[in-house]
N, C-alpha and C positions, 0 to 999 in steps of 0.2 A: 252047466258044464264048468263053469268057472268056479263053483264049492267046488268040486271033485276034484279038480288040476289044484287049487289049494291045498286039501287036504294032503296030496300023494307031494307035494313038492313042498310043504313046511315052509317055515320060516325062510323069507331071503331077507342079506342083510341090504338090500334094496329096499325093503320095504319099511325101513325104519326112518326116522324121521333123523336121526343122527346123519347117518348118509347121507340125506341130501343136505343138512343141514351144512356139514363138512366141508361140500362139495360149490355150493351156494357161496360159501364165504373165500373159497379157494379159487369161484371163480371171478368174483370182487377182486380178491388180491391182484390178481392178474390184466384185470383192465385196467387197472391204474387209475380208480376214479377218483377227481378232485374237488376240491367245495366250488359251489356255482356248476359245477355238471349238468349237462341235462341225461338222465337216461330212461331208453325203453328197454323193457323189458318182456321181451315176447314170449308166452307159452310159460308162465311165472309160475302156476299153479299157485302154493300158498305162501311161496312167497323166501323158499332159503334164499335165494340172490337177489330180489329185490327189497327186502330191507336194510339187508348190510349195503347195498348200493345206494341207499336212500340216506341213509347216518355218514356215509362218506362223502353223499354231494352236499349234505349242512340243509340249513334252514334255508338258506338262500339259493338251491341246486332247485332240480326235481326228478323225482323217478315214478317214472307211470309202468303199473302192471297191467300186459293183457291177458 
């Protein structure tokens, strides 16, 4: 079922990894992470917001994907 809903519904620009990528770093921006951060990251999938979250908390931070 899901080919068939694909094919008839085409491309979304959901489906691109720009989007989330975008999205991920927009929503970095807005936590306001600092170096030494601890962050989780729940429901990461592959990871737009948790590695920009992980370069803003430093070497010395951490950020866990689940």
């Amino acid at each position: 079922m899901a080919n068939i809903w694909s094919k008839l519904a085409g491309s979304s620009p959901v489906d691109s990894p720009d989007y989330w990528e975008y999205f991920g770093l927009r929503l970095v921006e807005h936590a306001d992470i600092h170096p030494r951060a601890k962050v989780l990251d729940v429901g990461c999938g592959t990871g737009p917001s948790l590695f920009p979250a992980a370069e803003r908390a430093g070497r010395h931070g951490q950020a866990i994907g689940i």
